[in-house]
C-alpha positions as CSV (number, residue, x, y, z in Angstrom):
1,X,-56.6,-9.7,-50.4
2,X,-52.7,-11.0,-51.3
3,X,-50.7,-10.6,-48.4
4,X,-48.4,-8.4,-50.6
5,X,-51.3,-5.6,-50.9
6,X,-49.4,-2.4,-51.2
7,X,-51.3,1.2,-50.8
8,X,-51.7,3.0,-54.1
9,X,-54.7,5.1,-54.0
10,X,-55.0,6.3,-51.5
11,X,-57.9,8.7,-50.3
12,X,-58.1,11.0,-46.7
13,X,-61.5,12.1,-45.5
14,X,-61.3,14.8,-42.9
15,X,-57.8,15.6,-43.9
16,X,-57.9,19.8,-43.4
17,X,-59.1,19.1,-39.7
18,X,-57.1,19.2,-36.1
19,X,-55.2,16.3,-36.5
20,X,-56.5,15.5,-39.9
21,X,-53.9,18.3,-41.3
22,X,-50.9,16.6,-39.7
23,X,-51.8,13.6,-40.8
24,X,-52.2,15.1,-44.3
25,X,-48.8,16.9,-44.3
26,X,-46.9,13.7,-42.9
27,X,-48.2,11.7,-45.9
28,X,-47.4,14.3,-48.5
29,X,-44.2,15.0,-47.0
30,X,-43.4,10.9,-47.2
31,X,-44.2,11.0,-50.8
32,X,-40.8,12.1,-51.0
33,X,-39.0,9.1,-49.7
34,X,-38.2,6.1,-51.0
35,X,-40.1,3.9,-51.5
36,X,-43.3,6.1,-51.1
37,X,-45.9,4.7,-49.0
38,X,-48.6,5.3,-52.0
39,X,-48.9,6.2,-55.5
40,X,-51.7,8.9,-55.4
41,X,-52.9,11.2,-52.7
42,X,-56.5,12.4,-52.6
43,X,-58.5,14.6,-50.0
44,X,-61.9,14.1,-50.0
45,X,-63.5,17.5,-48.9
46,X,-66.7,20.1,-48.9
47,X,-67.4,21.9,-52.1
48,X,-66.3,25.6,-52.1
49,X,-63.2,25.6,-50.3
50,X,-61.5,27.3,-52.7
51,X,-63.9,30.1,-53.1
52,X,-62.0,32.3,-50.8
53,X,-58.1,31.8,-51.6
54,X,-56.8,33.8,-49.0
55,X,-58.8,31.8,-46.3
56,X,-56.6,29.7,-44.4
57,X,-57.7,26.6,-46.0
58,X,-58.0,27.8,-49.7
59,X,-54.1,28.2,-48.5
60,X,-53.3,25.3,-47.3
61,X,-54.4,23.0,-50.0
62,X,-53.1,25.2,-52.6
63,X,-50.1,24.1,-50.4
64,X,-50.6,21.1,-50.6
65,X,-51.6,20.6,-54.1
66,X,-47.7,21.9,-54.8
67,X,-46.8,18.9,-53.3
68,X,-48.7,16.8,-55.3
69,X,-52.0,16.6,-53.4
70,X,-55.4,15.9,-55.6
71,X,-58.8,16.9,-54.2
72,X,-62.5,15.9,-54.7
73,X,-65.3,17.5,-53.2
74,X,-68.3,16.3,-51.8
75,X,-70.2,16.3,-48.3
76,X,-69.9,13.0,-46.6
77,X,-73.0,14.1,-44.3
78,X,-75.5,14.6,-47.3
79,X,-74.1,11.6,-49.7
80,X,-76.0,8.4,-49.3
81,X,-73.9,5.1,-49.3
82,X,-74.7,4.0,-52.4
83,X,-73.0,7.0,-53.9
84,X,-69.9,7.2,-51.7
85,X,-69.3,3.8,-52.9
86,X,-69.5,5.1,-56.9
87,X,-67.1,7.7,-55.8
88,X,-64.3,5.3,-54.5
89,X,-65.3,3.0,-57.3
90,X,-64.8,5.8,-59.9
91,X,-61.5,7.3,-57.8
92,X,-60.1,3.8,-57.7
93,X,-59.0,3.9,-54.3
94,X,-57.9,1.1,-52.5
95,X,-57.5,2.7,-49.1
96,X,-59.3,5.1,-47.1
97,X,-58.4,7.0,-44.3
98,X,-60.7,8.8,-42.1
99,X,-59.6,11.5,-40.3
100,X,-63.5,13.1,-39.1
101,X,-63.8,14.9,-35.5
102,X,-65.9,13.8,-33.0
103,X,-68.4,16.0,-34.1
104,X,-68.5,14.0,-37.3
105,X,-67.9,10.4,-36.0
106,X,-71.5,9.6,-36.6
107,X,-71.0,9.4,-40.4
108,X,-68.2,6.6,-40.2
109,X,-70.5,3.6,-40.3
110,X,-71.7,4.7,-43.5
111,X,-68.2,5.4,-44.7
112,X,-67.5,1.8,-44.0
113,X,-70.4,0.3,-45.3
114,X,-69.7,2.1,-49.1
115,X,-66.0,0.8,-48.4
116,X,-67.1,-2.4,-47.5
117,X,-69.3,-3.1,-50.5
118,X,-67.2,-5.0,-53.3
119,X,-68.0,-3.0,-56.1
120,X,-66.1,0.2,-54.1
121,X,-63.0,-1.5,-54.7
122,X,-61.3,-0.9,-51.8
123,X,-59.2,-3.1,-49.9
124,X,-58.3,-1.3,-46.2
125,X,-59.7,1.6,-43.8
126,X,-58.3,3.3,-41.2
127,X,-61.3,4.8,-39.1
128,X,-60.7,8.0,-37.4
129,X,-59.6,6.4,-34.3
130,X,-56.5,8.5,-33.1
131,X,-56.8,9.2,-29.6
132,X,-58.0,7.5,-26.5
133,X,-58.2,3.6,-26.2
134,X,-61.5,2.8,-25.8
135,X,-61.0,-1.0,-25.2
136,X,-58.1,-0.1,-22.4
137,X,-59.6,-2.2,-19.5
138,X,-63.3,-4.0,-18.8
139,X,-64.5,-0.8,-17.6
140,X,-63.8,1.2,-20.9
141,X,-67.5,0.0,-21.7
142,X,-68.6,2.3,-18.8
143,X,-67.2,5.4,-19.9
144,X,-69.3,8.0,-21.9
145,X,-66.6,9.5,-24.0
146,X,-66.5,5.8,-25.5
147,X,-69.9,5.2,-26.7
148,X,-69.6,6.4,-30.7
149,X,-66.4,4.6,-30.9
150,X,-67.0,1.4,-30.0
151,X,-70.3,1.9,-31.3
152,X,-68.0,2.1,-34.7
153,X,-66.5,-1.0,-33.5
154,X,-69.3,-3.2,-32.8
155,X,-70.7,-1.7,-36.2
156,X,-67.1,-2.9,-37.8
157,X,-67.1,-6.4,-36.2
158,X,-70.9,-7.4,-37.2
159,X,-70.8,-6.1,-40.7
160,X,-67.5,-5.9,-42.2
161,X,-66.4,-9.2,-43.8
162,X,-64.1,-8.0,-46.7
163,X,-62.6,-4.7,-46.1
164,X,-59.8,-4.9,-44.0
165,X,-59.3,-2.2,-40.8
166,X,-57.0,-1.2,-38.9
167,X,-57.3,1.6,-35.9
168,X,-53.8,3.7,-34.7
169,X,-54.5,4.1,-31.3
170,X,-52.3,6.9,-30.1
171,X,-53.5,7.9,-26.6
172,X,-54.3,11.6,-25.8
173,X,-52.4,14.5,-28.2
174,X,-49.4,16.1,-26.2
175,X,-50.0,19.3,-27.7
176,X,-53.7,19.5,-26.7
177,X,-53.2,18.2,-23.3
178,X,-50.7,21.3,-22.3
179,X,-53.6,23.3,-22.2
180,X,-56.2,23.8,-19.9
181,X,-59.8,22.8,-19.9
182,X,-61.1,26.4,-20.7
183,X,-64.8,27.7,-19.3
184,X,-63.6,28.7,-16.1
185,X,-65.6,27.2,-12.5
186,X,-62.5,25.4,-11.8
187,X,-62.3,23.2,-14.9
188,X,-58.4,23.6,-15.2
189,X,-58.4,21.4,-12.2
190,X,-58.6,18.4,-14.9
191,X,-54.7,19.5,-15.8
192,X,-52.5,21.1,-17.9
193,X,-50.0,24.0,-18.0
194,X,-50.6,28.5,-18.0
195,X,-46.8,29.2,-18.5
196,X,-47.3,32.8,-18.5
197,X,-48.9,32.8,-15.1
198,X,-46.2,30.0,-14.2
199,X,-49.1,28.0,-12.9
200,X,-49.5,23.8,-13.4
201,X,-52.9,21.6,-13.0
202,X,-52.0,17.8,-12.0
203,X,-54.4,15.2,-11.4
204,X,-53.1,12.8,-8.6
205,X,-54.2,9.4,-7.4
206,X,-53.8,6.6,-4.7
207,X,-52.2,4.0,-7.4
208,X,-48.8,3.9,-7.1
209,X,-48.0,1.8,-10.0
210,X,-46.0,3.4,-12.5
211,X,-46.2,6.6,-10.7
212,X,-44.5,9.1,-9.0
213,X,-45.2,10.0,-5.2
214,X,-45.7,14.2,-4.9
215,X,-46.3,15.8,-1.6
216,X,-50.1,17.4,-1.3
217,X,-51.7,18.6,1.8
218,X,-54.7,16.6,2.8
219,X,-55.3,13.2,5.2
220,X,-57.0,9.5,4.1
221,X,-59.9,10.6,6.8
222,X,-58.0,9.4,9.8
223,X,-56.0,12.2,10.3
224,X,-52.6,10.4,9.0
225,X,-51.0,11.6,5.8
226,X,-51.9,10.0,2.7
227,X,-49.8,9.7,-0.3
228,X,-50.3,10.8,-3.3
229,X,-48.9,9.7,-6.9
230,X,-48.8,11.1,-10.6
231,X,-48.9,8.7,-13.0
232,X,-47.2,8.2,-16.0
233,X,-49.0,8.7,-19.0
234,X,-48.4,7.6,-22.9
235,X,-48.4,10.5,-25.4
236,X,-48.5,11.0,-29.1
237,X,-47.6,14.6,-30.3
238,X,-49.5,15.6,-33.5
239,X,-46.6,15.2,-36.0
240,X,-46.2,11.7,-34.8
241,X,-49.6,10.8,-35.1
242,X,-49.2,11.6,-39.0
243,X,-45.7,9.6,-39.2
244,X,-47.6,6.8,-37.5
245,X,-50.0,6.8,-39.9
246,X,-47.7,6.7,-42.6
247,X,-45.8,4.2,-40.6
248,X,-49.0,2.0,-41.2
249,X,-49.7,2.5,-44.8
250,X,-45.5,0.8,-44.8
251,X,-46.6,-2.3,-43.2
252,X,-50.4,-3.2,-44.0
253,X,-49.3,-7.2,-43.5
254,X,-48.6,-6.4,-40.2
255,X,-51.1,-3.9,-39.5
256,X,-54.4,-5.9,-40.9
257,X,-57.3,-6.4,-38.3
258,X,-55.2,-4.6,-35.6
259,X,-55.7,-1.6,-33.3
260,X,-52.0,-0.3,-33.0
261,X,-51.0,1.0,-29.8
262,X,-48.5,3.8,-30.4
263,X,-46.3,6.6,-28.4
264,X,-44.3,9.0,-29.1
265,X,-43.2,9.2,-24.9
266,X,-44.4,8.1,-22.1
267,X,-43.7,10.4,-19.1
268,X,-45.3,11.4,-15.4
269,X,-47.0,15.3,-15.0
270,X,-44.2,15.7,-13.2
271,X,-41.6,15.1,-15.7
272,X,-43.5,17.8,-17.9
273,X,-43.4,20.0,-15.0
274,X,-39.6,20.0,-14.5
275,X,-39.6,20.4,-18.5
276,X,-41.4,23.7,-18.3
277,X,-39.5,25.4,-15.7
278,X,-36.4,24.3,-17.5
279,X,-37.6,25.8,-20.9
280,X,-38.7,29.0,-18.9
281,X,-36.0,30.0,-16.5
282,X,-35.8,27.7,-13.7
283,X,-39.0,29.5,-11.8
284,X,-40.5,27.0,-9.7
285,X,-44.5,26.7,-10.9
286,X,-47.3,27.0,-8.5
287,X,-49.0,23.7,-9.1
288,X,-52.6,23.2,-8.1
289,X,-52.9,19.1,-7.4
290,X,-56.5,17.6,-7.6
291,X,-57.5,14.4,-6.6
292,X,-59.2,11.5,-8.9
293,X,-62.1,11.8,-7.0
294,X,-62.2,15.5,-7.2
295,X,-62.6,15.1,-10.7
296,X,-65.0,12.4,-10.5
297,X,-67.2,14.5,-8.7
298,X,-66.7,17.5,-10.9
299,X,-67.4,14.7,-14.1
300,X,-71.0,14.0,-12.4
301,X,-71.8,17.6,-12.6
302,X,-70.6,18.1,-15.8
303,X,-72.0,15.4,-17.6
304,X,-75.5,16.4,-15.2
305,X,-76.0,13.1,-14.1
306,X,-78.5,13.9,-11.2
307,X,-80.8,15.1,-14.1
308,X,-84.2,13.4,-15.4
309,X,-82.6,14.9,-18.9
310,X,-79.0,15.4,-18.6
311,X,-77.6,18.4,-20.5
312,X,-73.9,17.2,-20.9
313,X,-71.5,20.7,-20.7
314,X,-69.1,21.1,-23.6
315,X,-66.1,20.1,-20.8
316,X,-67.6,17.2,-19.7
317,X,-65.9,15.1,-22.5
318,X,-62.2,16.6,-22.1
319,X,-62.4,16.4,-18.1
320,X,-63.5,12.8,-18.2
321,X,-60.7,11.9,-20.8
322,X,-58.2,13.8,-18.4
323,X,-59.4,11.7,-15.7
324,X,-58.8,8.4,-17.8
325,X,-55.4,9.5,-19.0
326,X,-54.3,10.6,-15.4
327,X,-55.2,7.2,-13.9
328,X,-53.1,4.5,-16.6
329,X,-56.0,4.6,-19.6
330,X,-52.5,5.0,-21.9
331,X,-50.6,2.6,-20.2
332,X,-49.3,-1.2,-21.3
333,X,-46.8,-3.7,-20.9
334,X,-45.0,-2.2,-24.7
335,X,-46.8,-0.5,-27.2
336,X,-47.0,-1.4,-30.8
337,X,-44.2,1.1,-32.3
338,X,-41.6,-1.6,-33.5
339,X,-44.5,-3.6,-35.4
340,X,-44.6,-0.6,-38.0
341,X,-40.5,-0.4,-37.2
342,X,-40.9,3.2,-35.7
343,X,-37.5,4.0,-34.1
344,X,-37.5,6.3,-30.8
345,X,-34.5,8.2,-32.8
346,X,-37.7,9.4,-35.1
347,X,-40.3,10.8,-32.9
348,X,-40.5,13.7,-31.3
349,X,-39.3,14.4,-27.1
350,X,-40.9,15.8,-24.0
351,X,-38.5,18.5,-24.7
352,X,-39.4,18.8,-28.3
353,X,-43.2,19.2,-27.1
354,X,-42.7,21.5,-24.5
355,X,-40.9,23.4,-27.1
356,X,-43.3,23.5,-29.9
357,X,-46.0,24.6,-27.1
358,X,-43.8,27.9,-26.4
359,X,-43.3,28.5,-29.7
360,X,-47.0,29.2,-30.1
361,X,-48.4,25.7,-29.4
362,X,-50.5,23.5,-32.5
363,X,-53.0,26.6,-33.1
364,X,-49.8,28.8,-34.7
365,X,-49.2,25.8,-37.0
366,X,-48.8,26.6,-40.5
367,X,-47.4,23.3,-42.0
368,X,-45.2,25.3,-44.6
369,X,-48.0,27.4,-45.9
370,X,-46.0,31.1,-45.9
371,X,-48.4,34.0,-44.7
């Protein structure tokens, strides 16, 4: 591929999803600009989502077709690769983007594979990897949130030999991480914010490195006081995850065989704290502080780990990504924002977040589709 490969058909798999539909609306809103970062915009979705137009997502593709969206239907889960590769090959598309849920992640490999084949015609693919690093450290191996993507990975590096990839990194979602692990037992230990009951959930640590010291009640086991820190953590909100990916699709030279680390802030529990009882009236919160080791312990019961034939609970996953983000899984020495020239000026703020979440939060998100 010339290194002055441009992005002109462009096709999103997974695009009416959680973060799929911001990413969606940031391209189609980009389309606008000039210069565009594509010619064509195509979703790739199930058959029959327009059989009910005043479901939610007849309307919001009816949306987004007004804005110049085209669509194609198909199920990635039943289609073999063979004839996902005819479909790119007949679309001409010369990017992919996948934007499939965790629930879905298992159908990626064949995704890339059609891709990947030369008679597909496409020249780059953005796997659905907005989110958590999962090659952070030497112990992101270890973790069992991590195994489908870097399974994904190792699948990429072994097979792939013409398509070029590139994964936006992006850290946990600010918008998701304001709320609470839900399911009760204690779960909301793992963080996050009840504003109505003026109530806060901060996970705390021993690391003081890029932290901030808070005062909790408790000893190290020899009956002196032990201190306790909050560290920072990096954040993406949803709409910056979509101008990210846009961002990408400006600069594939610079993006090529690269996993982009990107932010939109990067801020302690404690700044978010202060945040919310600014935006709410100055009321102190009540904040509940758990330890890292707390949640350890809670993470072997959820993922049932004493068990002969562990039956992971649905929280396990969100508690043990709490527990990476709460203890510098986000964290480096500068992230990759000015490689796809993303000013600060652009993205959104801790206030802006904390904003959006008391407006309703990302589940009252209508991206411009009127009720």
């Amino acid at each position: 591929m010339s290194t002055d490969f441009k992005p002109t058909n462009v096709l999103i798999i997974g695009g009416t999803g959680t973060i799929g539909s911001y990413i969606t609306s940031s391209l189609l809103l980009a389309s606008a600009s000039s210069p565009a970062p594509y010619s064509t915009l195509t979703l790739f979705t199930r058959p029959g989502w327009d059989s009910d137009p005043s479901s939610s997502k007849a309307k919001l593709i009816t949306h987004w077709q007004s804005q110049g969206l085209k669509v194609l239907t198909g199920s990635v889960a039943s289609l073999s690769q063979p004839e996902l590769t005819h479909i790119f090959q007949a679309g001409n598309f010369d990017t992919i983007i996948s934007c499939l849920g965790r629930a879905t992640l298992q159908h990626q490999p064949k995704l890339i594979d059609a891709a990947e084949d030369s008679q597909s015609g496409v020249q780059w693919f953005l796997p659905s990897e907005y989110g958590t690093d999962v090659e952070h450290n030497e112990d992101s191996h270890k973790e069992p949130t991590h195994v489908g993507k870097l399974a994904l990975r190792k699948h990429i590096a072994e097979k792939v030999r013409r398509l070029k990839v590139t994964y936006v990194v992006t850290g946990p979602y600010f918008d998701m991480w304001l709320y609470t692990t839900p399911g009760g037992y204690g779960y909301e230990r793992a963080g996050g914010f009840v504003p109505g009951e003026k109530k806060a959930y901060i996970i705390v640590g021993d690391d003081a490195e890029r932290a901030v010291k808070v005062e909790v009640e408790g000893t190290n086991g020899e009956g002196e006081e032990k201190g306790w820190w909050a560290k920072e953590i990096g954040f993406c909100t949803m709409w910056d995850v979509g101008k990210f990916v846009t961002a990408t699709l400006r600069h594939p030279a610079a993006s090529f065989g690269k996993a982009l680390k990107v932010q939109s802030f990067v801020v302690t529990p404690i700044q978010v704290l202060k945040e919310f009882e600014n935006q709410t009236g100055g009321a102190k919160f009540d904040v509940t502080y758990t330890t890292v080791e707390e949640i350890k312990k809670l993470e072997e019961v959820l993922w049932d780990k004493n068990s002969n034939n562990p039956q992971p609970k649905p929280q396990a996953t969100p508690v043990t990504l709490r527990r990476i983000w709460a203890t510098g899984g986000t964290l480096y020495p500068k992230n990759d924002n000015d490689v796809l020239e993303v000013k600060q000026a652009d993205l959104d703020t801790l206030e802006d977040g904390v904003r959006r979440y008391l407006a309703g939060g990302y589940k009252a998100e209508t991206f411009g589709v009127k009720a």
